[in-house]
Each structure stands twice: as C-alpha cells, then as structure tokens.
C-alpha distance (Angstrom), angle and dihedral (degrees) to the residues before:
residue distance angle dihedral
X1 . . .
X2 4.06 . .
X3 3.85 82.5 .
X4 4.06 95.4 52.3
X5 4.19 91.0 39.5
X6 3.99 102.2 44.0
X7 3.63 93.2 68.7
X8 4.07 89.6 48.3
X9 3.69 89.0 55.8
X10 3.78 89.7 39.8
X11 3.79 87.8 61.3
X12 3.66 95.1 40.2
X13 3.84 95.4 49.0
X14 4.27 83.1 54.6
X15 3.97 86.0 61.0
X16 3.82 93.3 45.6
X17 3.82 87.7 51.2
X18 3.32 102.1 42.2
X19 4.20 90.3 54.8
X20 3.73 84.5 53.2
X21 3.99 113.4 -110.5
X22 3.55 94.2 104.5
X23 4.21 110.6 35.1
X24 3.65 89.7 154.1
X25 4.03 100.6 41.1
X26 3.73 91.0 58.2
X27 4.22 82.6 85.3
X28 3.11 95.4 66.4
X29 4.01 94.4 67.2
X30 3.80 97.6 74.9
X31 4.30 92.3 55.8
X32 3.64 83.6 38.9
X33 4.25 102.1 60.0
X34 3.71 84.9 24.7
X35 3.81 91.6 70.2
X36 3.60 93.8 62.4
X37 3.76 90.9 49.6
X38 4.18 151.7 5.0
X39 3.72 107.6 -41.5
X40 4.05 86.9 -133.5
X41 3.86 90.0 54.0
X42 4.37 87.2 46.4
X43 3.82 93.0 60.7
X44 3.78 85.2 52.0
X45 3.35 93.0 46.9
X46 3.72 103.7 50.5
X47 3.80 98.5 42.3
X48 3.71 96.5 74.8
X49 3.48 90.5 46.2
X50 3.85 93.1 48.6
X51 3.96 82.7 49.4
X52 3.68 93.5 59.2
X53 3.53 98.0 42.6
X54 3.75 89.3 52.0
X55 4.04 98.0 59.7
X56 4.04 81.2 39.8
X57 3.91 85.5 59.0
X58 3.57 100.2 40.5
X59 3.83 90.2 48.6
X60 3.47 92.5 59.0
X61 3.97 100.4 43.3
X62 4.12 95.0 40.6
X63 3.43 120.1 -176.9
X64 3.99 94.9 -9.3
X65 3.20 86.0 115.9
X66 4.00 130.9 103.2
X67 3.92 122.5 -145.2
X68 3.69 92.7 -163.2
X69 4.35 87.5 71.5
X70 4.00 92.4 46.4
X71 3.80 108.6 25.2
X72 4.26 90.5 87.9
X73 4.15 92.6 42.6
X74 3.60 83.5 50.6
X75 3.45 98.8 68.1
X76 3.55 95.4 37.4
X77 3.42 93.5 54.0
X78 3.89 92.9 66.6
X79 3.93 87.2 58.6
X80 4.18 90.5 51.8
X81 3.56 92.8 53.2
X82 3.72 102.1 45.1
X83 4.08 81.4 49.8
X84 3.90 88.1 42.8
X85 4.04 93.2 55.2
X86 3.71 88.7 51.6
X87 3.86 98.1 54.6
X88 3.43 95.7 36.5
X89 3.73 105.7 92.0
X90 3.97 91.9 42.5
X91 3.74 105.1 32.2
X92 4.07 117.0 106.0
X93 3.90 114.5 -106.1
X94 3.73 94.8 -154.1
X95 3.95 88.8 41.4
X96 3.72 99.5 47.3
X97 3.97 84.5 54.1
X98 3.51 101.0 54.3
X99 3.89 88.5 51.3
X100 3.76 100.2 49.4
X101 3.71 88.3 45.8
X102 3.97 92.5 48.0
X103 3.68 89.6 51.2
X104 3.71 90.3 40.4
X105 4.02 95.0 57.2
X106 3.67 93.1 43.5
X107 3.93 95.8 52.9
X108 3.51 85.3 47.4
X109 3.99 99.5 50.1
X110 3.66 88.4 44.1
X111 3.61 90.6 45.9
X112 3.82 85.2 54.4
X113 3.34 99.2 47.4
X114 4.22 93.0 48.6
X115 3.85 86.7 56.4
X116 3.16 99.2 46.0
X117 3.83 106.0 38.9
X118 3.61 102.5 10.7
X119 4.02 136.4 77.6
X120 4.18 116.1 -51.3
X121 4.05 88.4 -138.2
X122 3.59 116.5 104.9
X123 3.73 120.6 -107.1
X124 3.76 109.1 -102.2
X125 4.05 101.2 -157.8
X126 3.61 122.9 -151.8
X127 3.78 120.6 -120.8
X128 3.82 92.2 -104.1
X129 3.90 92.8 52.1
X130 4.26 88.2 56.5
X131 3.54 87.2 45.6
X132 4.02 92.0 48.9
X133 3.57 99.2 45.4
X134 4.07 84.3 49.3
X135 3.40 93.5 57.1
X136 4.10 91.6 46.9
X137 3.82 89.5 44.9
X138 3.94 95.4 50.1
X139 3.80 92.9 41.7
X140 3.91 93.0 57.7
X141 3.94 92.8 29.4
X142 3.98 82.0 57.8
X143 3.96 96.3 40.9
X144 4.08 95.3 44.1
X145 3.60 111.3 -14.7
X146 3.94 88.7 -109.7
X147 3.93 98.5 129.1
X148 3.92 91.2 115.5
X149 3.89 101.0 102.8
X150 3.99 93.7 36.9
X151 4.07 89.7 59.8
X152 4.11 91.5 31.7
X153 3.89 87.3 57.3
X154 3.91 100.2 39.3
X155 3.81 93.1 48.0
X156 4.24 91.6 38.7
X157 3.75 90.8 59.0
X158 4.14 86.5 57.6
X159 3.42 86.2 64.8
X160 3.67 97.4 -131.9
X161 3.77 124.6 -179.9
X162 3.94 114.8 -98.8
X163 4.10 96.2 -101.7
X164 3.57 90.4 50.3
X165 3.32 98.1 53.1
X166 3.41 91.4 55.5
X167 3.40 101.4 40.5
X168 4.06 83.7 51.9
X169 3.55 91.5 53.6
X170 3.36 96.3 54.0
X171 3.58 91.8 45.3
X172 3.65 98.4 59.3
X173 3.51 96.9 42.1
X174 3.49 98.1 55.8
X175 3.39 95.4 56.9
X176 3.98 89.6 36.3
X177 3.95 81.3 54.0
X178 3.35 108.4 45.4
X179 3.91 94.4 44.8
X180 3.92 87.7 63.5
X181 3.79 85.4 56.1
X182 4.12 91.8 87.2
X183 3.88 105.9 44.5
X184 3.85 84.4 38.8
X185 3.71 93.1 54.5
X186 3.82 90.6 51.5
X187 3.70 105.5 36.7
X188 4.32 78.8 61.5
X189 3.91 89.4 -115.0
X190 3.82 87.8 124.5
X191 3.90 118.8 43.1
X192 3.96 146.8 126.4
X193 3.45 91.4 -72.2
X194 4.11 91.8 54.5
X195 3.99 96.8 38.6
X196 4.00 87.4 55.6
X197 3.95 86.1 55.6
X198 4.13 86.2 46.6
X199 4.32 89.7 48.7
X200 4.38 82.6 57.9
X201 3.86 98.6 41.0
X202 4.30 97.5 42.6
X203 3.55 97.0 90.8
X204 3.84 91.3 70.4
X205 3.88 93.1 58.0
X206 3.50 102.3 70.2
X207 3.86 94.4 45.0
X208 3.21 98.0 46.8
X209 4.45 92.8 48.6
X210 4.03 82.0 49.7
X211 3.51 97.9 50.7
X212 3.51 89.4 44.6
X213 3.84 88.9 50.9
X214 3.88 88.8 47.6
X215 3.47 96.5 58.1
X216 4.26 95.3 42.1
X217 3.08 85.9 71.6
X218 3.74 104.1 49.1
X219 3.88 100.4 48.3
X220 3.53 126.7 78.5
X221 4.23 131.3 -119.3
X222 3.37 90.1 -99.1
X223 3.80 115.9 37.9
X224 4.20 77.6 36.5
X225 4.41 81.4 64.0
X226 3.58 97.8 41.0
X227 4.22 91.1 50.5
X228 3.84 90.7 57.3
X229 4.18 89.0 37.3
X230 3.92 83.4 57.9
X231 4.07 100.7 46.1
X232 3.53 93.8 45.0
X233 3.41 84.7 61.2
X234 3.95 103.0 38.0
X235 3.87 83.5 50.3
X236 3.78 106.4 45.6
X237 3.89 81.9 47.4
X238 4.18 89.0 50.4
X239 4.21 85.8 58.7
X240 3.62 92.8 50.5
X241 3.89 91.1 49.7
C-alpha cells in the first residue's frame, strides 16, 4: 500500500508546489515515485507530470509574472541541462542528494540570517548571478528535478510580491521543463512504459495545483514567506537524511 500511495502523493505534492504553497516540498516528489520504482525510470516519470502542472499553474496566475526576475536564469538554465544530460547516467543518486541538500540548507540559513539581520532593500542581482543560479537550477532540475529551493531563494531575496513569485516560478519552470523534454526523450528517460505510469498518477495534479491555489489566496505575505522559509529547510534537511 505505501508503495501504490507514495507516488499519488508524489504527484499531488508537484501540484501543491507548482501553485506556490509549498516551493520547497515539491523535492520530495522524485524520492517519493522513485520508491515504488528505478530511480532512472522516476525522473522520467515525474517530468511530464511536472510539465503539466506547470502550464496548469501558469494558466491560472497569467501574466503575474515579471520577465525582469527570470529572463537571466533562463538562459542559464539551457547551459545546466545540457551539463545535467551528460552526468546523468554516471552521477551518484545518494551523492547528488546530499549536495543539493547541503547547498539547499546553507542558502536557506544565510537567507535567514540576511532577513533577519541584514539590510531591508531588496537584492538587486547582477546579470551574471541570474545566469549562475540558472545554470545551478537547470543542472539539478535535469539530474533530480530538485531545483525548487535554488529558484525559491534567488527570486525571495528580490523581494517580489506573493503573485509574482508565483507567477515567476511557474514561468521559469515551464520553460526549464519543457526544454528537458528532448534530451529526455532520447536518452530513453521518457517512454511508453513511463507515460502509462503518468495516465495512473494524473488525477493528483490538478488537485493538488487547486488546493494550492485555494490556499494562495487565504494566507498572508508574511506567514506565506515564512511557510516556504520553513520547507526549504525541512526538505534540504530530508536529502541529507
């Protein structure tokens, strides 16, 4: 039963994170569907899914967006996920975790620590940070779909309003996402066998993007910021352990 359910709540924890409650929980869906099968056949799985919840997301938060916060990460996501594709047959699982969740706890701490002792302005990022953090987020995105916290952190420090972070979430990740879709598609990560697992687990998308959506719009700014602050945390702790 825990085998047949984790994957369920795998795919309804990508709708939750893609509607923006839970930024940081959205990790936890690769580990999830990949206990009930290969971890090489999970990351096929999921990115379809993630791909549909995406345009789901974007749909629903239209042109709230803002191309000034993405438009660097962008490009530098294109140089990630050609690096991705050619570590991903030979990179460690176990190894790969432990360093996306190091580097996840420390930009979080730091992150912490800057809003709570450092200057109110927003951080105004140079071009070459965006284009940095791009090619961090589409390296890990491409390895185990686990760029969540990188992007949450990088656009959080902006300052943005709570829509737009969203929306700008959803915006890079689509693109992020559907750019995978090719070298995926040929390296045999995504076939019949995968999409047939997708047909069984799309249910959970849509509820989990609407109850996402639902409960947007019933927290506050703040307690909003402090909810992501708290599963980036939990999460980057759950890949060290």
């Amino acid at each position: 039963m825990k085998e047949t359910l984790a994957p369920f709540l795998g795919a309804f924890l990508i709708g939750l994170s893609k509607a923006g409650l839970a930024t940081g929980l959205g990790m936890l869906t690769t580990p999830l569907v990949a206990s009930a099968m290969p971890a090489r056949a999970a990351i096929g799985v999921v990115l379809p899914l993630l791909c549909l919840a995406d345009l789901m997301t974007i749909l629903l938060y239209w042109k709230k967006w803002s191309v000034a916060l993405v438009r660097w990460p962008l490009l530098g996501t294109v140089i990630g996920i050609l690096i991705g594709m050619l570590f991903v047959g030979s990179v460690s699982e176990r190894g790969l975790r432990v360093a996306i969740g190091t580097t996840g706890l420390a930009m979080t701490l730091l992150l912490l620590i800057r809003t709570r002792f450092g200057p109110k302005e927003a951080y105004a990022p140079a071009w070459w940070h965006g284009l940095l953090v791009g090619v961090a987020a589409g390296f890990s995105s491409t390895i185990s779909h686990a760029a969540g916290p990188i992007m949450a952190i990088y656009f959080l420090a902006q300052k943005p309003d709570k829509l737009t972070f969203i929306a700008s979430t959803a915006l890079f990740f689509t693109v992020n996402n559907l750019l995978k879709v090719p070298p995926y598609v040929a390296a045999d990560l995504i076939n019949q066998a995968t999409l047939e697992v997708d047909l069984r687990l799309l249910p959970a998308i849509p509820i989990g993007v609407a109850a996402g959506w639902l409960l947007n719009r019933l927290i506050p700014q703040g307690a909003f910021d402090g909810i992501v602050y708290a599963l980036l945390l939990l999460t980057s702790l759950q890949l060290l352990l």
